[in-house]
N, C-alpha and C positions, 0 to 999 in steps of 0.2 A: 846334508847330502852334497855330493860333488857334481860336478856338471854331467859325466854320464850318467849318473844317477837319477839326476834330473830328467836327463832326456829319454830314460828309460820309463819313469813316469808318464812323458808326454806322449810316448808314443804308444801303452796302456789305456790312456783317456780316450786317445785319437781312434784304438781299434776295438777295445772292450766296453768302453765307459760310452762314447760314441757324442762327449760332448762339444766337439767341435775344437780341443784343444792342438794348437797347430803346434807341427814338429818342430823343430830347431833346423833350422837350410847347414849348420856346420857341424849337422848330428856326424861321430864318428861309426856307422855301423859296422867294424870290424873288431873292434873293442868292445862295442854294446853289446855284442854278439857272444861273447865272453859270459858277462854279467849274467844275459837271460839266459843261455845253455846249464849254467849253476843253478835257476832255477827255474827250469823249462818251461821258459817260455819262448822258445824258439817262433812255436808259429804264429806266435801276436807281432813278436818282429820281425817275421818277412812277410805279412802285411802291409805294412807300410812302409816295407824299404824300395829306395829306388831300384830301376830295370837291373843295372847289373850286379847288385847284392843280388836278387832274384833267378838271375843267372848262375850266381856263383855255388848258391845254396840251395837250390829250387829242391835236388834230391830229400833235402831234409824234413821239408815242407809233404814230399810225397809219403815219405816213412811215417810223418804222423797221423796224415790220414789215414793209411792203410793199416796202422797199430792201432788207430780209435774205432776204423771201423771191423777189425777181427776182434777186439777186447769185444763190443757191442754183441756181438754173435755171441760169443762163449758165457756173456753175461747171461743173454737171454735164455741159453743152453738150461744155463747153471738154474735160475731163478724156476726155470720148468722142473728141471728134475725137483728140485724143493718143492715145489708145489704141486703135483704128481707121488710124492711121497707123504704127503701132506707135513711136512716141515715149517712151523713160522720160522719168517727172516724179516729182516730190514738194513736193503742196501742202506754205506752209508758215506761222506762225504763226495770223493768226486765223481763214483758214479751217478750220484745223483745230480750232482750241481756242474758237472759237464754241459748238463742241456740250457742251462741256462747261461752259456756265456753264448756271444751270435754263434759260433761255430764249437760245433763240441771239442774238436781233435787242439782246440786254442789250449782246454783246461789237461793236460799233459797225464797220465795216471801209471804210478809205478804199478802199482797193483788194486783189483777190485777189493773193496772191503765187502762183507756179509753182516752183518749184528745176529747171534745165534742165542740158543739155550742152551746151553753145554752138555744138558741132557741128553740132545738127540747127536751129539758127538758121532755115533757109529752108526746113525742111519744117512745122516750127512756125508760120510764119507763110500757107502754104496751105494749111495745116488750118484754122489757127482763123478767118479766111479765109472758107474756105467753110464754116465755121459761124457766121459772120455778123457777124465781129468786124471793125475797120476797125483798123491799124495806127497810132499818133499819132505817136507819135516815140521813139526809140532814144537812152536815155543813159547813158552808162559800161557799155558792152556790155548793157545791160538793153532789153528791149521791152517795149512798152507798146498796150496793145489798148483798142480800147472798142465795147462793144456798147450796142443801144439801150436807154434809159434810162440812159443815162449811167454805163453798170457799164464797169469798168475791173478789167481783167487784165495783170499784170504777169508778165514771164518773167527770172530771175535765173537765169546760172550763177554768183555767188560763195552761196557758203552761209555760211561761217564767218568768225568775225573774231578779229584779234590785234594786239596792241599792237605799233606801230613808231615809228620817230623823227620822222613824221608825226602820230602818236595811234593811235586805234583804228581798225583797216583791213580791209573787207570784201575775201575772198578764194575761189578756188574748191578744193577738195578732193573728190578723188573717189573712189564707196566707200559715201557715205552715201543713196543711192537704193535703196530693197529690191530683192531680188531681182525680187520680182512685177513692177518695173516704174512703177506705179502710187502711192506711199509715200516719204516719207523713214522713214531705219530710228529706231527712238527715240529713238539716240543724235545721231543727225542733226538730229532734231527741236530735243531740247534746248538742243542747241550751236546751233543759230539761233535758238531763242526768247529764249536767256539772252543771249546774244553782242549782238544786238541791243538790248538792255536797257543794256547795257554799251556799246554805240557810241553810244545817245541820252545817256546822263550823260555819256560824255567830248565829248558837243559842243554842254555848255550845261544838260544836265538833262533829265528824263523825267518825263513826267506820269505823274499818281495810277495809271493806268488798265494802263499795263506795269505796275506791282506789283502791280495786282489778276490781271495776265495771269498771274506768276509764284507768286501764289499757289493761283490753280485751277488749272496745271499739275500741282503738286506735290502737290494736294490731291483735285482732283478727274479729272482724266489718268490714261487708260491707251491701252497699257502704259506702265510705267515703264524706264526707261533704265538700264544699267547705269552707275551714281553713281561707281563707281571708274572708269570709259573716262571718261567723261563731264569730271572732274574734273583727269584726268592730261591732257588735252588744253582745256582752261579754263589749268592750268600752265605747258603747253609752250608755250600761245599768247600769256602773260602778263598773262589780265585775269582770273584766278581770284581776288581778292584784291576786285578790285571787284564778280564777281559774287557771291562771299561777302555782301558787305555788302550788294545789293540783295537776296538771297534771304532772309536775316536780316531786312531791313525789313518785304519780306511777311508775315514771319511775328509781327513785332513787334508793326504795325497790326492785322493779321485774325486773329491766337491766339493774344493776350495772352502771346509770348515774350518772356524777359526784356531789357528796355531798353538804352538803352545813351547816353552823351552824344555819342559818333559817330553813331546811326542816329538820333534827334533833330533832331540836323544836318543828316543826310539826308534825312528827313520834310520838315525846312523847303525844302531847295532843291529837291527833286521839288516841291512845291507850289509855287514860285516861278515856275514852269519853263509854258509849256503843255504838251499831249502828244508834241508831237516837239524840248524844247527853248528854250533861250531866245536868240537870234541875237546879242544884243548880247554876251552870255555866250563867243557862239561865235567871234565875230571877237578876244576876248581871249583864248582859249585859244588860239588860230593865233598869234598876235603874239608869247605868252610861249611855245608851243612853236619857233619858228622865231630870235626872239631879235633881233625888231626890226621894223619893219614893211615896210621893202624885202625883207630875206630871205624875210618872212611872203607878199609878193605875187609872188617870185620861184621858190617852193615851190610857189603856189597852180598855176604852169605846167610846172615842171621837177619833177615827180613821180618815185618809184623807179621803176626799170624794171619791178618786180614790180605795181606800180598801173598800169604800161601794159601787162605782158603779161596781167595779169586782166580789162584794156579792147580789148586788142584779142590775142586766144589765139596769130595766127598769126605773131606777133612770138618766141614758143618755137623754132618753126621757122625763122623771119627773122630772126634779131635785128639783121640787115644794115637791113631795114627800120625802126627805131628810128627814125630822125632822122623820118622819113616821118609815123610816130605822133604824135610831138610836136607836127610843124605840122597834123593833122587834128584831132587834142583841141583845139587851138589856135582856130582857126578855127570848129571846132562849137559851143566855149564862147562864144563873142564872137556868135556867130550866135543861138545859143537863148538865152545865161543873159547878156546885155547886160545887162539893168536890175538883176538879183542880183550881176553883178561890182560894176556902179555903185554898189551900195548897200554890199556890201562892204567896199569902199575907204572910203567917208564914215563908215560905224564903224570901218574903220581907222583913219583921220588922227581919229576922235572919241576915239579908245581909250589913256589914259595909260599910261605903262610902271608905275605902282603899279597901276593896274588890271588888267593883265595878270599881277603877280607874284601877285597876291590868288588871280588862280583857278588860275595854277598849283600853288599852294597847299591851297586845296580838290580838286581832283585830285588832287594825293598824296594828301589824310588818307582820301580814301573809296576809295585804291586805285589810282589813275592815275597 
């Protein structure tokens, strides 16, 4: 890590962690300011900046309050209509774990997650509906809502994820909604909050802000998860080895656990990374998992059948219906993500086959 880097640390411990770790008197906040906006954390850093940073930036500090506390309304909105329809759900990452950092509006949230049953697909959508949400568009079986103000609610049935011959691959499993309905159980919880820590490193890198996620989970979270289910299923799904190593990092930055020359390593390319990833990153990891860049674009369309029955459920039951799937993902993707494939491609053909072995290489060492 570099020296803002460092100081961006210190001043996480000093406003999150709350361990008494003192700032640096030649912190530059105008630069650091840079770093956490990439991975919003904006309102951890005007915490602890002097009066006239505070001055400079205070409106920013008000925008997130007042984004944390309309998300909180539309949340609660949303969670009624579900349950009024009698819908299960289970928020999941940071609207949950918002509450647990000292100030909710600290933990930043692009969008509210749901954990659903893809079944009630279309009663989900006339609830939330007539609780004033407007439908935007549906991708890889996910919905996506937005209410006014610009708040966006998101409905996933894959909860969990595992490494496949594609990389790491979000899936559905069921089981993990509590009983009440209304929860994922804590085991559920985990294995989405970490799993996804683990699907942002294997596609390019994860900013500061997941390890800060992972460590007030574990520090400030309750309840806690049973760590033995938790872990034999991190194993069975084959990214326990990288979530090792990101849970380790947490602990490394925010509680002085002891070091390591791989979580080092790790420190630098999470900083390298913004918060969801670095793209150039990501079109070489496809290239060196696929093993060329035709197979890499011929992959990107002929998916395993287990990523198209997680896309489209009634393909379990159909599986006659296959061919059908292909040409509708087909067709959706050329339709919505045109300018994303385009851009794709040109870091495909920009991306050398030494460049692609490099990051297959750092995936392994950090567990991929």
């Amino acid at each position: 890590m570099n020296k803002l880097e460092k100081q961006l640390v210190s001043v996480i411990r000093n406003v999150v962690c709350r361990d008494g770790t003192a700032i640096p008197p030649d912190t530059d906040w105008e630069k650091l300011r840079e770093i956490a906006r990439s991975n919003h954390l904006e309102a951890i850093l005007y915490e602890a900046s002097p009066e006239d940073f505070r001055q400079a930036h205070g409106n920013e500090r008000h925008k997130m309050v007042a984004r944390s506390a309309l998300q909180e309304h539309y949340l609660a909105l949303t969670g009624e209509a579900l349950r009024s329809a009698g819908i299960p759900y289970g928020l999941q990452k940071g609207a949950i774990l918002k509450n647990d950092y000292p100030e909710p509006y600290y933990r930043f949230m692009t969008d509210m997650d749901f954990c659903i049953d893809t079944a009630d697909r279309g009663r989900i959508k006339e609830a939330v509906e007539a609780a004033g949400g407007r439908l935007t568009h549906t991708e890889s079986g996910d919905d996506q809502f937005i209410f006014p103000g610009n708040i966006e609610v998101e409905f996933h049935g894959r909860l969990l994820y595992r490494k496949t011959n594609h990389g790491v691959e979000n899936y559905s499993s069921p089981g993990y909604i509590d009983k009440s309905g209304t929860c994922l159980t804590p085991e559920g919880y985990a294995l989405n909050l970490i799993g996804h820590a683990v699907y942002n490193l294997s596609r390019g890198g994860l900013g500061i802000r997941y390890i800060l996620d992972l460590w007030v989970y574990r520090h400030l979270h309750s309840p806690a998860p049973d760590w033995d289910a938790v872990n034999k299923k991190l194993e069975s799904d084959g990214i326990a080895q990288a979530a090792r190593n990101l849970l380790d990092l947490s602990e490394y930055l925010f509680s002085d656990a002891e070091g390591s020359e791989k979580l080092d390593a790790l420190a630098d390319y999470v900083f390298s990374s913004s918060l969801n990833g670095n793209s150039r990153r990501m079109s070489a990891i496809e290239l060196g998992r696929a093993g060329g860049k035709g197979r890499a674009a011929v992959r990107q369309i002929f998916r395993s059948r287990a990523d198209y029955e997680n896309r489209f459920p009634r393909l379990k039951k159909y599986p006659f219906l296959f061919p059908f799937a292909v040409i509708i993902r087909l067709f959706r993707s050329l339709k919505t993500h045109r300018g994303r494939i385009g851009l794709w491609l040109r870091r495909a053909k920009d991306t050398q086959k030494s460049e692609a072995q490099r990051e297959a290489e750092i995936q392994s060492y950090f567990g991929l």
